[in-house]
mmCIF entry with sequence, helices, sheets and N, C-alpha, C, O atoms, coordinates in Angstrom:
data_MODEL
# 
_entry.id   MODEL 
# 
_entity.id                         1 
_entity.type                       polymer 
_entity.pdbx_number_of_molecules   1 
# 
_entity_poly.entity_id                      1 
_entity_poly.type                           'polypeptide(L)' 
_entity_poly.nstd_linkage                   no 
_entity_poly.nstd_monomer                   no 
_entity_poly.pdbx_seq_one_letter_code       
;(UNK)(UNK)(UNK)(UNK)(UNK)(UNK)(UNK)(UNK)(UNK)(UNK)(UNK)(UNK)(UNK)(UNK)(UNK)(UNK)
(UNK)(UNK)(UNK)(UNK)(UNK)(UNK)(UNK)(UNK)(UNK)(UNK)(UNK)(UNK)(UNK)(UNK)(UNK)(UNK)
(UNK)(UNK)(UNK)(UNK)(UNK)(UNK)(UNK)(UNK)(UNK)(UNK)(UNK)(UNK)(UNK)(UNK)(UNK)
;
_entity_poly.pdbx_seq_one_letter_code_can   XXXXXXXXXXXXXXXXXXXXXXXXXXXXXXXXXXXXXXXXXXXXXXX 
_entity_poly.pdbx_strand_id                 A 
# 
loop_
_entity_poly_seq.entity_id 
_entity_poly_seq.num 
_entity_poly_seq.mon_id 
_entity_poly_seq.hetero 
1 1  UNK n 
1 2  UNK n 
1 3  UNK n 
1 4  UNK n 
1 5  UNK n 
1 6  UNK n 
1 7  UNK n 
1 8  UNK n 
1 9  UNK n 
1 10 UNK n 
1 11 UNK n 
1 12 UNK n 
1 13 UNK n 
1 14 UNK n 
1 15 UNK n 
1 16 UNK n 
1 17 UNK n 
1 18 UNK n 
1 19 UNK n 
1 20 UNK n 
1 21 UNK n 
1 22 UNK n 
1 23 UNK n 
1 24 UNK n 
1 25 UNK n 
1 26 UNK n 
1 27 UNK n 
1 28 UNK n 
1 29 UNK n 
1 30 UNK n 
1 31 UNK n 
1 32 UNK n 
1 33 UNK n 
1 34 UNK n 
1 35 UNK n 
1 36 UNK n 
1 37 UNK n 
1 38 UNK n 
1 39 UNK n 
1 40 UNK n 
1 41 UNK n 
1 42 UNK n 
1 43 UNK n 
1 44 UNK n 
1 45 UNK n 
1 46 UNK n 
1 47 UNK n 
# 
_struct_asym.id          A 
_struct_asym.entity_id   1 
# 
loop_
_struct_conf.conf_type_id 
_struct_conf.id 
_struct_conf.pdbx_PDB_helix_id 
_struct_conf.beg_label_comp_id 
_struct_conf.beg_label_asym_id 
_struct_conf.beg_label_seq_id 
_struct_conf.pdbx_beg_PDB_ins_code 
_struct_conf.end_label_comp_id 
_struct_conf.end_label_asym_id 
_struct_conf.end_label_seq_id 
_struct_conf.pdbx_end_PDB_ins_code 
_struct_conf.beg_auth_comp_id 
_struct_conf.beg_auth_asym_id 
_struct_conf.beg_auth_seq_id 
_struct_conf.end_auth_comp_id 
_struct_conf.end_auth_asym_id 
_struct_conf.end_auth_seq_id 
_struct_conf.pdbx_PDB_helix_class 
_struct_conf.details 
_struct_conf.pdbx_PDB_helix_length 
HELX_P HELX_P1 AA1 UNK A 37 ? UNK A 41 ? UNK A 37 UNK A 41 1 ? 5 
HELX_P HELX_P2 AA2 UNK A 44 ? UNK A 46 ? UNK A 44 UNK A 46 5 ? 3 
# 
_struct_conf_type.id          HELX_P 
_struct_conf_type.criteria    ? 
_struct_conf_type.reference   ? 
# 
_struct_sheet.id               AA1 
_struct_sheet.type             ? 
_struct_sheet.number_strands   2 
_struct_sheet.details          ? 
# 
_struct_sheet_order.sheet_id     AA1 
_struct_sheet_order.range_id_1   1 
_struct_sheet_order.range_id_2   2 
_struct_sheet_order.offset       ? 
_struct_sheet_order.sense        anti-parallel 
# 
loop_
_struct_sheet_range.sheet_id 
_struct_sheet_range.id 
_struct_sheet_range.beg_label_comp_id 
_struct_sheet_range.beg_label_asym_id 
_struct_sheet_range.beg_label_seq_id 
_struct_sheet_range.pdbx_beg_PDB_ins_code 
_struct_sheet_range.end_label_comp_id 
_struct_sheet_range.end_label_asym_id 
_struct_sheet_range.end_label_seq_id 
_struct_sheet_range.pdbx_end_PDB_ins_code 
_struct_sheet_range.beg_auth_comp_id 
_struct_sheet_range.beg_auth_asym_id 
_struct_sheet_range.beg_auth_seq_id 
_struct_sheet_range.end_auth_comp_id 
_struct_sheet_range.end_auth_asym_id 
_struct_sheet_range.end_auth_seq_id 
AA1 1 UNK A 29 ? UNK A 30 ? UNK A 29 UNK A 30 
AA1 2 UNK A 33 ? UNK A 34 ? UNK A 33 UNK A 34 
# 
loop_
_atom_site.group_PDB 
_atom_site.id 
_atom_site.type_symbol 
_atom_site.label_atom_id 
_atom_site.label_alt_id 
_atom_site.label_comp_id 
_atom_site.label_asym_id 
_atom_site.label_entity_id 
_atom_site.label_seq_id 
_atom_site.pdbx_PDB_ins_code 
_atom_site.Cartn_x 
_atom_site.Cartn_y 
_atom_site.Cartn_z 
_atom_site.occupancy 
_atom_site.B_iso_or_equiv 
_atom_site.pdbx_formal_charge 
_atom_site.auth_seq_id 
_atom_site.auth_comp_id 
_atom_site.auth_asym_id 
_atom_site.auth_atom_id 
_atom_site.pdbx_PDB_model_num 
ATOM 1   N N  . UNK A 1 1  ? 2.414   19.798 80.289 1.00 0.00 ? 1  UNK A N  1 
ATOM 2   C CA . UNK A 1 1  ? 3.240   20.568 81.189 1.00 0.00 ? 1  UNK A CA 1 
ATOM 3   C C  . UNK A 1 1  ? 2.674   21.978 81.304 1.00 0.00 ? 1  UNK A C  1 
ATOM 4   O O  . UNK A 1 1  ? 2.192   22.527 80.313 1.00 0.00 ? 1  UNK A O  1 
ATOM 5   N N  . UNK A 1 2  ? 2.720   22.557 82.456 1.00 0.00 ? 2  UNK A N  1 
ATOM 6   C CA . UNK A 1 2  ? 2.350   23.746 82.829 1.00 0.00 ? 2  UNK A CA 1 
ATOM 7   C C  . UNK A 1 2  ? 3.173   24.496 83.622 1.00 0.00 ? 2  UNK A C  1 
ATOM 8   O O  . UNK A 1 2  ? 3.598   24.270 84.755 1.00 0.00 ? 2  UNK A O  1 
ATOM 9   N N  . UNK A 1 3  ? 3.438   25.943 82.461 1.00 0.00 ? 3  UNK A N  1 
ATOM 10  C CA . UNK A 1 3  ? 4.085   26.873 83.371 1.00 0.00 ? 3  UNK A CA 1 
ATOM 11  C C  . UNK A 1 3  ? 3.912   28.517 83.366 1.00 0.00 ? 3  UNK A C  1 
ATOM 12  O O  . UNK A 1 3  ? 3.983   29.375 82.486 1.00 0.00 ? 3  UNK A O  1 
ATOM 13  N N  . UNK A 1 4  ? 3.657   28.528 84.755 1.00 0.00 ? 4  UNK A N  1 
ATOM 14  C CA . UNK A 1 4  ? 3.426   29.673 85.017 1.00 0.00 ? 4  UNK A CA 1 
ATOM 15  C C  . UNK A 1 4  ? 4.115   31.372 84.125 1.00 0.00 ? 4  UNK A C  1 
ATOM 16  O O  . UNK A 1 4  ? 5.334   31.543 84.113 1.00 0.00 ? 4  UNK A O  1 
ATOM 17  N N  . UNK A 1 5  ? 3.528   32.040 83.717 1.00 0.00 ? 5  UNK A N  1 
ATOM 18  C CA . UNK A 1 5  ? 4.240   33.114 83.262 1.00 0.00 ? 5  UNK A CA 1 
ATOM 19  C C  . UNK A 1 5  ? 4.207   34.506 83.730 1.00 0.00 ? 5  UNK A C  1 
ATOM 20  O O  . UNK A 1 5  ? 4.706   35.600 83.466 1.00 0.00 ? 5  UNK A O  1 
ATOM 21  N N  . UNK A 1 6  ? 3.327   33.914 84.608 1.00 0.00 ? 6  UNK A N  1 
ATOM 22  C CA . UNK A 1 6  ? 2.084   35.537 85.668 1.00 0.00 ? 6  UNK A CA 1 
ATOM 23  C C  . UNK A 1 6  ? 2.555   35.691 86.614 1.00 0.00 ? 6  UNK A C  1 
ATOM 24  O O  . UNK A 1 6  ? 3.295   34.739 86.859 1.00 0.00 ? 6  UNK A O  1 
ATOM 25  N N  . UNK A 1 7  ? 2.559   36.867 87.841 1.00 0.00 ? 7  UNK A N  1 
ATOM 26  C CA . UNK A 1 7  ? 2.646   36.532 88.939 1.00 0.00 ? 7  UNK A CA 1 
ATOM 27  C C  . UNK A 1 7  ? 1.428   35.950 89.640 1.00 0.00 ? 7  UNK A C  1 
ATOM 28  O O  . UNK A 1 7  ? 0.306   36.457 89.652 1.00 0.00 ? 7  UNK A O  1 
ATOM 29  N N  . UNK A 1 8  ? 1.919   34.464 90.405 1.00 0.00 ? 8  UNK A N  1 
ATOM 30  C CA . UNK A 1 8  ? 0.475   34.511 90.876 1.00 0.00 ? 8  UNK A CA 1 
ATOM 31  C C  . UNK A 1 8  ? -0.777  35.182 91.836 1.00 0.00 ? 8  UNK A C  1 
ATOM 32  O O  . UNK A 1 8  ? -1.937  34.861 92.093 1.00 0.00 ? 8  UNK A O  1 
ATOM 33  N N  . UNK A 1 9  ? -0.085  36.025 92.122 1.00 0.00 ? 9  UNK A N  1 
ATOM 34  C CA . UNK A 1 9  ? -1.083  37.307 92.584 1.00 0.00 ? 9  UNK A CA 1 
ATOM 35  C C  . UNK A 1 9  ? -1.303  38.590 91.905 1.00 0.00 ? 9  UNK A C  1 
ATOM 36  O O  . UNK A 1 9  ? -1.311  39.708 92.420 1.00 0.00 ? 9  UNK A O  1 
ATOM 37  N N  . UNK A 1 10 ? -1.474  38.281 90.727 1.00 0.00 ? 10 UNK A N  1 
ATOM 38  C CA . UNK A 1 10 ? -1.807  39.124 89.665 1.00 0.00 ? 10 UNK A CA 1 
ATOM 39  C C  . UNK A 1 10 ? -3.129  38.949 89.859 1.00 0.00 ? 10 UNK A C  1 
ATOM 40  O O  . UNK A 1 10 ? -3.605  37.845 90.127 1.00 0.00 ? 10 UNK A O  1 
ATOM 41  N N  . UNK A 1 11 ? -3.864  40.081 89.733 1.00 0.00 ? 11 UNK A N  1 
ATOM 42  C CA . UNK A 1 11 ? -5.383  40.047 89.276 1.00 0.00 ? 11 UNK A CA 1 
ATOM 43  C C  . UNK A 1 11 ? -6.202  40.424 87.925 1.00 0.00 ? 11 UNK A C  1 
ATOM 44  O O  . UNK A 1 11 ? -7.401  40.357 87.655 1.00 0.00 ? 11 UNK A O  1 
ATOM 45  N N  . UNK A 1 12 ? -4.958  40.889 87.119 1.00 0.00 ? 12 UNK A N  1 
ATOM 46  C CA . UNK A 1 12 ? -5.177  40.870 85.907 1.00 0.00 ? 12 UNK A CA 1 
ATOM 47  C C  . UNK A 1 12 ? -5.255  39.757 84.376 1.00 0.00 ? 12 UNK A C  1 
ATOM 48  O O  . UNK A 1 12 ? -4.429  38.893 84.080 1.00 0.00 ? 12 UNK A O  1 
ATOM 49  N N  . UNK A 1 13 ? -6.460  40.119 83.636 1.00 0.00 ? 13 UNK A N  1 
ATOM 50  C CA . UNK A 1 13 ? -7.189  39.137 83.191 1.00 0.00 ? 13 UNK A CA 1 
ATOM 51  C C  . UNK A 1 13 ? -7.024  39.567 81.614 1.00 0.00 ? 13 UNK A C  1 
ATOM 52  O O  . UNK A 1 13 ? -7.547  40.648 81.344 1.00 0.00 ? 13 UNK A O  1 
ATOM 53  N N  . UNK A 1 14 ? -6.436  38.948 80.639 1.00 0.00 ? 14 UNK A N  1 
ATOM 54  C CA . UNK A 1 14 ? -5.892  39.219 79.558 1.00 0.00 ? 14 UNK A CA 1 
ATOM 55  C C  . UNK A 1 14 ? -6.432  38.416 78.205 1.00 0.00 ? 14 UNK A C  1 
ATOM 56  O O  . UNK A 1 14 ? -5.708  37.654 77.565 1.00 0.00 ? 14 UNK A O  1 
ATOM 57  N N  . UNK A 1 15 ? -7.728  38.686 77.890 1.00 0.00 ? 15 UNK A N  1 
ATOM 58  C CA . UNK A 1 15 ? -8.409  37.495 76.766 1.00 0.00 ? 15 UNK A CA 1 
ATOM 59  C C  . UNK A 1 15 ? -7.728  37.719 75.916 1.00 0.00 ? 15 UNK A C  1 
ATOM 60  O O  . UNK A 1 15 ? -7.554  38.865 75.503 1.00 0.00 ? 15 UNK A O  1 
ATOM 61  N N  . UNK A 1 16 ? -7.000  36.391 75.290 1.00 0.00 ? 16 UNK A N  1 
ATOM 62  C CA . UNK A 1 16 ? -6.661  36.668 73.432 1.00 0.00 ? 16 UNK A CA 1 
ATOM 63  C C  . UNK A 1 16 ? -7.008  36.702 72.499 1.00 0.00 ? 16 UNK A C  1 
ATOM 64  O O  . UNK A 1 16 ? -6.619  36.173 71.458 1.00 0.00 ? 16 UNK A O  1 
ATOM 65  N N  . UNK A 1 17 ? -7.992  37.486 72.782 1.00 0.00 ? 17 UNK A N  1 
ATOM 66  C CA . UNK A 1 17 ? -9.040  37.293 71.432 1.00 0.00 ? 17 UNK A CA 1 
ATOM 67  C C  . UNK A 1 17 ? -9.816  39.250 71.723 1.00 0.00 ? 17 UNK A C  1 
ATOM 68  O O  . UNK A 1 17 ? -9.730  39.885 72.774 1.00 0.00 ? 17 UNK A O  1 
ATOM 69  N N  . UNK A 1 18 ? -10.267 39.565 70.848 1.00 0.00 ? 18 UNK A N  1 
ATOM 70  C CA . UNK A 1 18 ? -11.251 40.592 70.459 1.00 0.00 ? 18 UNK A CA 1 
ATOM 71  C C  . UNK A 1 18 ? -12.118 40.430 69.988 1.00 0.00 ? 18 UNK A C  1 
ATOM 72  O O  . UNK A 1 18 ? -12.075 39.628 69.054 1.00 0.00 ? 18 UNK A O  1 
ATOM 73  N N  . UNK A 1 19 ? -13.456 41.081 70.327 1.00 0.00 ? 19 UNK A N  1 
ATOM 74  C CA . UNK A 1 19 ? -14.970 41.198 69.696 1.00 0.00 ? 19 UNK A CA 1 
ATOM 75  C C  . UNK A 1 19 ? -14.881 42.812 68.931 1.00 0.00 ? 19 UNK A C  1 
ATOM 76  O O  . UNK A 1 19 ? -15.361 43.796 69.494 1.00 0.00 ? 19 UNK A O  1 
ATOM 77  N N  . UNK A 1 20 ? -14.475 42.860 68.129 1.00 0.00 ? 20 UNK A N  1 
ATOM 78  C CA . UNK A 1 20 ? -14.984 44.030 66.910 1.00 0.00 ? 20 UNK A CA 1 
ATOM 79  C C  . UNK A 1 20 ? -16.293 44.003 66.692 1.00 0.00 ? 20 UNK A C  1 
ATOM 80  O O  . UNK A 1 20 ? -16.863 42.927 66.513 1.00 0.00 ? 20 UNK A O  1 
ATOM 81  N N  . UNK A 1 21 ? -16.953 45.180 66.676 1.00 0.00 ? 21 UNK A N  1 
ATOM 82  C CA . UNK A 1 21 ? -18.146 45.134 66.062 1.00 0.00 ? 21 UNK A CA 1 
ATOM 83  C C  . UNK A 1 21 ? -18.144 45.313 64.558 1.00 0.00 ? 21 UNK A C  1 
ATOM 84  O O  . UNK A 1 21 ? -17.566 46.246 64.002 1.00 0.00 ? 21 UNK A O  1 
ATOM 85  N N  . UNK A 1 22 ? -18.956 44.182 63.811 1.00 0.00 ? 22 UNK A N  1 
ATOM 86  C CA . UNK A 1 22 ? -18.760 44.547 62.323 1.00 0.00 ? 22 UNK A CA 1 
ATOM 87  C C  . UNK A 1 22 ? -19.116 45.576 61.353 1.00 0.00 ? 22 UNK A C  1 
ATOM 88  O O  . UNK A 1 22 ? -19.512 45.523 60.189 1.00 0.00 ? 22 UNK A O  1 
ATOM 89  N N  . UNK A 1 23 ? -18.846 46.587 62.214 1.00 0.00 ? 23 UNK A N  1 
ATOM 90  C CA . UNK A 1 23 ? -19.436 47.842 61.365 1.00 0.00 ? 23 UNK A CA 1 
ATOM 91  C C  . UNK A 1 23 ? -18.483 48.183 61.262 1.00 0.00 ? 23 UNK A C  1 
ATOM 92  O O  . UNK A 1 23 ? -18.275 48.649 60.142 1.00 0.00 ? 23 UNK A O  1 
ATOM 93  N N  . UNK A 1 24 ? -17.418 48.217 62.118 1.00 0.00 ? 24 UNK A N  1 
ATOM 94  C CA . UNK A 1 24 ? -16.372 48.815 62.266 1.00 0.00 ? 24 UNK A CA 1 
ATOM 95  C C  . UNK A 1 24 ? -15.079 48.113 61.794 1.00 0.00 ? 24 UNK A C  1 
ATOM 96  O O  . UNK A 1 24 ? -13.948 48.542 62.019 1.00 0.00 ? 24 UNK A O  1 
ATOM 97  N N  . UNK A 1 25 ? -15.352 47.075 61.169 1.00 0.00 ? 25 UNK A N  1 
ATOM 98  C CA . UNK A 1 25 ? -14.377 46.279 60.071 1.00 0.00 ? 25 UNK A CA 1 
ATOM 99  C C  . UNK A 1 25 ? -14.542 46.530 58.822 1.00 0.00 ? 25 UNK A C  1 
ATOM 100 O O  . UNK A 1 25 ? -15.528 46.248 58.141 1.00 0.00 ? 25 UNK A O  1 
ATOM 101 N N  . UNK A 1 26 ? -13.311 47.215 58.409 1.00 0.00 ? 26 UNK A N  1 
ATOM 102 C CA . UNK A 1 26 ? -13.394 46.988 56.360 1.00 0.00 ? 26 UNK A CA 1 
ATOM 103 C C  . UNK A 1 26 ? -12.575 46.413 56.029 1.00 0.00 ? 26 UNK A C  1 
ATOM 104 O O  . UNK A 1 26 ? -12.551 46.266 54.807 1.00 0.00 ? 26 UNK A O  1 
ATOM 105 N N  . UNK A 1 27 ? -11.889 46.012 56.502 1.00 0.00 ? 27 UNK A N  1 
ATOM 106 C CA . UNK A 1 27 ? -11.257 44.911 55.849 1.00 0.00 ? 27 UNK A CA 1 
ATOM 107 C C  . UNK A 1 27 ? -10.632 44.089 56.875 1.00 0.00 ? 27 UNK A C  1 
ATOM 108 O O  . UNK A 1 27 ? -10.719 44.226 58.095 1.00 0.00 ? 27 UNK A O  1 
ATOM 109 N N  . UNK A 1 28 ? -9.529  42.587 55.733 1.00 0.00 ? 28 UNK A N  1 
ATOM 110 C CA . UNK A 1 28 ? -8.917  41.748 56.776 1.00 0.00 ? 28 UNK A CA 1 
ATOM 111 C C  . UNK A 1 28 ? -7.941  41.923 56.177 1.00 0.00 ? 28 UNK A C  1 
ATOM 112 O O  . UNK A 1 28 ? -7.843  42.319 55.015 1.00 0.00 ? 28 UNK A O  1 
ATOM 113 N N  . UNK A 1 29 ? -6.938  41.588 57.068 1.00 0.00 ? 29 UNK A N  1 
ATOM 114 C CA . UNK A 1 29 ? -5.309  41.477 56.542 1.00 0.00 ? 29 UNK A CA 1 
ATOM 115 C C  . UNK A 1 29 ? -4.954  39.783 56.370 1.00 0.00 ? 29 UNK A C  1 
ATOM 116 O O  . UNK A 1 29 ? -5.467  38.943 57.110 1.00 0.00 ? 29 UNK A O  1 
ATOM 117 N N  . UNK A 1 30 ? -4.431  39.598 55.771 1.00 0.00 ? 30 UNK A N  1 
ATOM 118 C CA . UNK A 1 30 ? -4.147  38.060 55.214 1.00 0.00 ? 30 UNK A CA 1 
ATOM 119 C C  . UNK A 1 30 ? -2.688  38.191 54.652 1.00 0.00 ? 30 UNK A C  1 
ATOM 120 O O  . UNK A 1 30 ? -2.061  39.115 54.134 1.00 0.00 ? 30 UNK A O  1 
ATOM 121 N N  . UNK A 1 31 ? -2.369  36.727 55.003 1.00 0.00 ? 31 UNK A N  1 
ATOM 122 C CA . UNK A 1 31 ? -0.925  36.450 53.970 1.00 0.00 ? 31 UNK A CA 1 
ATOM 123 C C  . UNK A 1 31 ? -0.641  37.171 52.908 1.00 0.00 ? 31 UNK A C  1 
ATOM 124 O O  . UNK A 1 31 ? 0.396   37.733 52.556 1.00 0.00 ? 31 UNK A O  1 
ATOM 125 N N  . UNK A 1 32 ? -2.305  37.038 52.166 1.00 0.00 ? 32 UNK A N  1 
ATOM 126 C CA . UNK A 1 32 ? -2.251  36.444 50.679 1.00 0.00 ? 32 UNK A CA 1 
ATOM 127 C C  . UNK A 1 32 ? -2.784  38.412 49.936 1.00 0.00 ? 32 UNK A C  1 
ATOM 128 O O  . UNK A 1 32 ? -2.917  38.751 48.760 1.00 0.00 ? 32 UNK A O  1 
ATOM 129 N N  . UNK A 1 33 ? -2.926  39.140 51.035 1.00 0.00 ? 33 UNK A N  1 
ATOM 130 C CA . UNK A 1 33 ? -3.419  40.534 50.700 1.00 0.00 ? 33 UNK A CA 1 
ATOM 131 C C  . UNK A 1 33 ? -4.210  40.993 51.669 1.00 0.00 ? 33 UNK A C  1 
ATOM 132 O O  . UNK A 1 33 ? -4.512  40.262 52.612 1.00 0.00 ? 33 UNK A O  1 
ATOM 133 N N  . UNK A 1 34 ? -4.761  42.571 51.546 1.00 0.00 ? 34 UNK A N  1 
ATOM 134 C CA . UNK A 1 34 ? -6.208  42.706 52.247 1.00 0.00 ? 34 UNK A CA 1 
ATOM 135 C C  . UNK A 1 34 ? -7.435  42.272 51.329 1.00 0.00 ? 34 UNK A C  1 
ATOM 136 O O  . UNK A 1 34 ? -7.481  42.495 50.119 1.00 0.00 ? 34 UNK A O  1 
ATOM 137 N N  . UNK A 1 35 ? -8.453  41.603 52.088 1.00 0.00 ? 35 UNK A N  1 
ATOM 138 C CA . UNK A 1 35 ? -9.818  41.283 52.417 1.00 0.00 ? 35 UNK A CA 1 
ATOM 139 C C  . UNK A 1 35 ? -10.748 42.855 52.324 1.00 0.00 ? 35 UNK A C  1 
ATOM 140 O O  . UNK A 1 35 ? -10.865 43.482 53.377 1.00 0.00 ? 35 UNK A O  1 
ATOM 141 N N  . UNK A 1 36 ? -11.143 43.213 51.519 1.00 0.00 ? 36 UNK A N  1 
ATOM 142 C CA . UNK A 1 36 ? -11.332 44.257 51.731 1.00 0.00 ? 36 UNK A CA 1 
ATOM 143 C C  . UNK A 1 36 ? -13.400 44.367 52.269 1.00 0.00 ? 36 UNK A C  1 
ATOM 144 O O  . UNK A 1 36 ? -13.886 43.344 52.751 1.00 0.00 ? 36 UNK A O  1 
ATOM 145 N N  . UNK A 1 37 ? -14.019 45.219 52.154 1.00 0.00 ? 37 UNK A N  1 
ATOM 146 C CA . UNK A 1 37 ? -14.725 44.604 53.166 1.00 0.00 ? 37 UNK A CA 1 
ATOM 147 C C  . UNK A 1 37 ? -16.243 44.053 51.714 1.00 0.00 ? 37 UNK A C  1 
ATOM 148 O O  . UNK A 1 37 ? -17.062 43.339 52.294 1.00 0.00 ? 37 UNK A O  1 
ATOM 149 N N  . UNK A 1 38 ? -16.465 44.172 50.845 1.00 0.00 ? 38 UNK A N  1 
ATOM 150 C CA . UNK A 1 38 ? -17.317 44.037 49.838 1.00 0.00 ? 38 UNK A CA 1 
ATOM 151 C C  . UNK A 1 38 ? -16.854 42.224 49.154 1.00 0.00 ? 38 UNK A C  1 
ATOM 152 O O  . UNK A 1 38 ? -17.529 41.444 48.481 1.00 0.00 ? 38 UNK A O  1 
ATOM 153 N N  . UNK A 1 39 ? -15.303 42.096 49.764 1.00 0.00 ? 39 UNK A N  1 
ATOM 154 C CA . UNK A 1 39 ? -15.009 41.216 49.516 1.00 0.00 ? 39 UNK A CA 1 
ATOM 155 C C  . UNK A 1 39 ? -15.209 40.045 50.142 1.00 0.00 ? 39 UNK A C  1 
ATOM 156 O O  . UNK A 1 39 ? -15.346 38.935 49.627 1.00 0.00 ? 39 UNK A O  1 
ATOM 157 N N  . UNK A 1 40 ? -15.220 40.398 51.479 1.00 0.00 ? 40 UNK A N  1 
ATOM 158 C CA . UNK A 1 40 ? -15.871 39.635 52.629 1.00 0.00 ? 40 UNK A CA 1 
ATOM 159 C C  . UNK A 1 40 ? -17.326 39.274 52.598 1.00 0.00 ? 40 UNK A C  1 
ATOM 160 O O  . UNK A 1 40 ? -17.711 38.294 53.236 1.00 0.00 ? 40 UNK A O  1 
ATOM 161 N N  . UNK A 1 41 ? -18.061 39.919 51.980 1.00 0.00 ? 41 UNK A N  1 
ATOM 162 C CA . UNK A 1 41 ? -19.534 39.848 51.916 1.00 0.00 ? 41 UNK A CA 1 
ATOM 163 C C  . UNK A 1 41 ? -19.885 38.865 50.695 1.00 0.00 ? 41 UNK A C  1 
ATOM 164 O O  . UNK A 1 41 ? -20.977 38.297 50.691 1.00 0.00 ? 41 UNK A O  1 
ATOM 165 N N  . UNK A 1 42 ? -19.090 38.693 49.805 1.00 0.00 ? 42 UNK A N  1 
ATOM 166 C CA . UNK A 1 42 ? -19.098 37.556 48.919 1.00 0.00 ? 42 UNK A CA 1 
ATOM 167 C C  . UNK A 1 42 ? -18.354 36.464 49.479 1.00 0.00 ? 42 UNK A C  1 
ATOM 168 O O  . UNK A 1 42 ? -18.350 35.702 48.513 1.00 0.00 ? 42 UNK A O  1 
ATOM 169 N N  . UNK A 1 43 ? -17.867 36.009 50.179 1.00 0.00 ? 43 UNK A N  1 
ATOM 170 C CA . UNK A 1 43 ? -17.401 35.145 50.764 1.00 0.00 ? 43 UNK A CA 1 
ATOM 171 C C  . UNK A 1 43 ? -18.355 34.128 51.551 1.00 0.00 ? 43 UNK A C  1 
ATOM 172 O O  . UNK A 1 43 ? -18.674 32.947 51.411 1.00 0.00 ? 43 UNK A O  1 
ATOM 173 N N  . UNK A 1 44 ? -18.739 35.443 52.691 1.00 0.00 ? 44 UNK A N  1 
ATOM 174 C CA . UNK A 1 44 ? -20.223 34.804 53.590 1.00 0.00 ? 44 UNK A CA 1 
ATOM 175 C C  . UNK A 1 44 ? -20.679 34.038 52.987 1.00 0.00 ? 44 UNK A C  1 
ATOM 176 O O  . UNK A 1 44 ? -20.828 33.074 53.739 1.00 0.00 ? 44 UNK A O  1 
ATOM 177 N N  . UNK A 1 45 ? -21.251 33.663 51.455 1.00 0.00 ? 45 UNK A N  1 
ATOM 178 C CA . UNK A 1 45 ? -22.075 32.793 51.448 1.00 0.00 ? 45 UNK A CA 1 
ATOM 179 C C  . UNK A 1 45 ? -21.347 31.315 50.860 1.00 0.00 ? 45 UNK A C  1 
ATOM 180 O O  . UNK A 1 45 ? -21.973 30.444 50.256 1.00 0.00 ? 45 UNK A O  1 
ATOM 181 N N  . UNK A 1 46 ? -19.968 31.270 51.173 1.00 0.00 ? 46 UNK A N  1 
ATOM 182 C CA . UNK A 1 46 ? -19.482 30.317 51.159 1.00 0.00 ? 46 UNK A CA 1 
ATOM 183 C C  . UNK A 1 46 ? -19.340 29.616 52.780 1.00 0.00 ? 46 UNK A C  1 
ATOM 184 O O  . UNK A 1 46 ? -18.660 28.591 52.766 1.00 0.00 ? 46 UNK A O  1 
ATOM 185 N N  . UNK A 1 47 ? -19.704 29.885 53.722 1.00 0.00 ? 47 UNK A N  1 
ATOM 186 C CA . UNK A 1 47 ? -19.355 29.909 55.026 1.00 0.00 ? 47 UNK A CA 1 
ATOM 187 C C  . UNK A 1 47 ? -20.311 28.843 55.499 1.00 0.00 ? 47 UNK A C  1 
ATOM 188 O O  . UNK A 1 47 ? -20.338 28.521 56.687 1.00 0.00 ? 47 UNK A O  1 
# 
């Protein structure tokens, strides 16, 4: 099923998502705590 939530003459374009550049991340927020960013880098090589 599909339903509209826009007007359909809207020309505006709304991605749900973001590209951060990773320089500019130190950390993540999680359930479980922050990810902080040294912490993330030990992770990577589980990935």
């Amino acid at each position: 099923m599909y339903i509209r939530i826009a007007n359909p003459t809207s020309t505006a374009r709304n991605p749900g998502f973001d590209v951060t550049p990773p320089e500019l991340i130190t950390g993540i927020i999680t359930p479980h705590g922050i990810l902080k960013q040294s912490e993330l880098a030990k992770l990577k090589k589980f990935l």
